[in-house]
C-alpha positions as semicolon CSV with decimal commas, in nm:
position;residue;x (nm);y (nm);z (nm)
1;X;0,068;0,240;3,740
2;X;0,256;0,029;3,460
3;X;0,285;0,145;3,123
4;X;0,059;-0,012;2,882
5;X;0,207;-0,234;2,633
6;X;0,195;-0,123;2,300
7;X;0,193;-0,293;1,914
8;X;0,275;-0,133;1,641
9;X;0,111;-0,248;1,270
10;X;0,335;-0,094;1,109
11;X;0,213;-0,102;0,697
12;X;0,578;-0,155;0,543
13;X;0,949;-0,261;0,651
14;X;1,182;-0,129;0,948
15;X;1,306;0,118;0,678
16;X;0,980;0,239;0,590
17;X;0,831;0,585;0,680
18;X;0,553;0,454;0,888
19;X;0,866;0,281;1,083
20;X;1,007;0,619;1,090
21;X;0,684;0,753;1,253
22;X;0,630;0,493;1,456
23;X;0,934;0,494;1,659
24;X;0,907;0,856;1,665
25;X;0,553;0,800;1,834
26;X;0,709;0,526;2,100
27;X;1,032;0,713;2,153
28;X;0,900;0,824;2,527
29;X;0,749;0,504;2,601
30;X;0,947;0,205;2,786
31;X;1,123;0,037;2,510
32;X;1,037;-0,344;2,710
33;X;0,628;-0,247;2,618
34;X;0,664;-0,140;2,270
35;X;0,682;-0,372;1,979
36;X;0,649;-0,333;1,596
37;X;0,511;-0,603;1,366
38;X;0,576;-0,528;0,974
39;X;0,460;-0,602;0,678
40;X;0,721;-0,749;0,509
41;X;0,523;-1,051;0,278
42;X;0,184;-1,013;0,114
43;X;-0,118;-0,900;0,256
44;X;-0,240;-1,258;0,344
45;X;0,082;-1,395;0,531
46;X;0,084;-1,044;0,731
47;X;-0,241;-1,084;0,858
48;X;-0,137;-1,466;0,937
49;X;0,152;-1,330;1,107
50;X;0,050;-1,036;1,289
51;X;-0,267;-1,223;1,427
52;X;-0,043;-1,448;1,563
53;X;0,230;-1,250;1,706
54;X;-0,077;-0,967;1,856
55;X;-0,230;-1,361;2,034
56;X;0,118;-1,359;2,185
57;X;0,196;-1,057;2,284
58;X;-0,154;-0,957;2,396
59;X;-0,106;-0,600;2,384
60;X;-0,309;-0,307;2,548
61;X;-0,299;-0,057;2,299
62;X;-0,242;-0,166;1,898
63;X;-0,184;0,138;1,683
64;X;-0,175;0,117;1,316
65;X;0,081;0,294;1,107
66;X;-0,053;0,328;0,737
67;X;-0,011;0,598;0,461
């Protein structure tokens, strides 16, 4: 059985702590099915974004990383 493919909403930058968590949270998974979409911009251009990016990658799982 394949991995699943997971997303990561990750509320905040690649430096954040929710970045730190996530990664900690994927670190057993295959890194070719994991993938983390930040906020970065305002709320509205995130959602923009990550609906488009979650379209494309069409994950199984998408966990979200707030604090």
């Amino acid at each position: 059985m394949s991995a699943p493919r997971i997303a990561f909403l990750v509320h905040g930058g690649p430096d954040s702590i929710e970045a730190v968590r996530a990664r900690g949270l994927s670190q057993n998974h295959p890194t070719d099915k994991v993938h983390f979409l930040w906020r970065e911009t305002s709320r509205l251009a995130t959602v923009k974004n990550w609906q488009r990016q979650i379209k494309a990658l069409k994950p199984d799982l998408l966990y979200v990383m707030n604090t």
